[in-house]
C-alpha positions in Angstrom: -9.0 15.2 20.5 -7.9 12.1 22.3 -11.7 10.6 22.2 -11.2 10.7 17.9 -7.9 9.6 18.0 -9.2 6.4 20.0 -11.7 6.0 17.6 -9.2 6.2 15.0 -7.1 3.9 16.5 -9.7 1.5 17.1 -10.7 1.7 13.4 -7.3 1.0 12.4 -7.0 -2.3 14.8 -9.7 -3.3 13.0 -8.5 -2.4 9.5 -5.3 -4.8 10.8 -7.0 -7.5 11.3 -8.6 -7.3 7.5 -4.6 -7.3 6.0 -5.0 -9.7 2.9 -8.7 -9.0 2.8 -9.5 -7.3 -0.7 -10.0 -3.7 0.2 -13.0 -3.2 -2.4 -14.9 -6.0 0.1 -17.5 -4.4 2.0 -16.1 -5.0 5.4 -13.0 -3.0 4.4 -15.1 -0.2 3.1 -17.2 0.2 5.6 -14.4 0.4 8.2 -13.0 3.4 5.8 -16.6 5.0 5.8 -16.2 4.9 9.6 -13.0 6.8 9.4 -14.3 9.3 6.8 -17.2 10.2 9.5 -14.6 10.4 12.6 -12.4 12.3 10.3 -14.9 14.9 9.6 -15.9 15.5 12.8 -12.2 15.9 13.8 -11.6 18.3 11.4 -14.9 20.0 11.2 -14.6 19.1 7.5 -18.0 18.3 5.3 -15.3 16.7 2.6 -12.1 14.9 4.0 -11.3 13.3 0.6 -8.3 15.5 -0.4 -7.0 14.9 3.3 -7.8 11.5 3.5 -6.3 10.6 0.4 -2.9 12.6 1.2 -3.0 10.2 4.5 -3.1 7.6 1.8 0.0 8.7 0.1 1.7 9.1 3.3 1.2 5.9 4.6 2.3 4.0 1.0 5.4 6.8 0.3 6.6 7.6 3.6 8.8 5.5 5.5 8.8 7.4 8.8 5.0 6.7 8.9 4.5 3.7 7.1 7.8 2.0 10.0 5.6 4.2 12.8 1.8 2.2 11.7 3.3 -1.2 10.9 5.5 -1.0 14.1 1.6 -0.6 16.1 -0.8 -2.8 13.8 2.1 -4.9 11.8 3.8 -5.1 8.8 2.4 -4.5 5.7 -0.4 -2.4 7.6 0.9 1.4 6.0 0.1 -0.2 2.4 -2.7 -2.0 3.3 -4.7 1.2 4.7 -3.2 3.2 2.0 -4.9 1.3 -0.8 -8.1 0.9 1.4 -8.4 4.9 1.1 -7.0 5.1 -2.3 -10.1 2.3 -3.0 -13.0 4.0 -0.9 -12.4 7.4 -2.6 -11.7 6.4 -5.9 -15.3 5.6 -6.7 
C-alpha cells in the first residue's frame, strides 16, 4: 500500500508542476494514464473510471480535500487534477 501511494504521490508532484498546462496536452494525459494503471493495481480493478472520476468530483466539490491537496502540491492543484481526470476519461 505505501509503495502505490508513493507512486501516486509522485504522479501528482508531477501533475503540479503542469498547473496552467491544458489538461487535453499529451503530457498531462499521459501522467493520468499513469495513475489509471497504479490505480488498478491498487485496487485490483480492470476499470477504475467510475472511481477515478468520483476522485475527480471530490477533488473539484470538496473543500476538505481540495484545502488537504492544494495545502501539499499548491493552490489551484484539487481543480487542476480534477479536470485532468474529468478530461482523460471523458473520451
Amino acid at each position: 500500500m505505501t509503495a502505490y501511494q508513493k507512486r501516486i504521490g509522485n504522479i501528482q508532484k508531477k501533475l503540479a508542476s503542469k498547473i496552467g498546462t491544458d489538461v487535453n496536452s499529451f503530457e498531462v494525459r499521459e501522467l493520468i494514464a499513469e495513475y489509471d494503471f497504479v490505480a488498478k493495481q491498487l485496487y485490483q480493478m480492470d476499470d477504475v473510471t467510475k472511481l477515478m472520476l468520483e476522485i475527480a468530483r471530490a477533488y473539484k466539490s470538496n473543500a476538505d480535500a481540495q484545502e488537504g491537496v492544494d495545502s501539499i502540491y499548491g493552490t489551484g492543484f484539487a481543480s487542476y487534477i480534477g479536470e485532468a481526470i474529468e478530461a482523460f476519461y471523458s473520451r
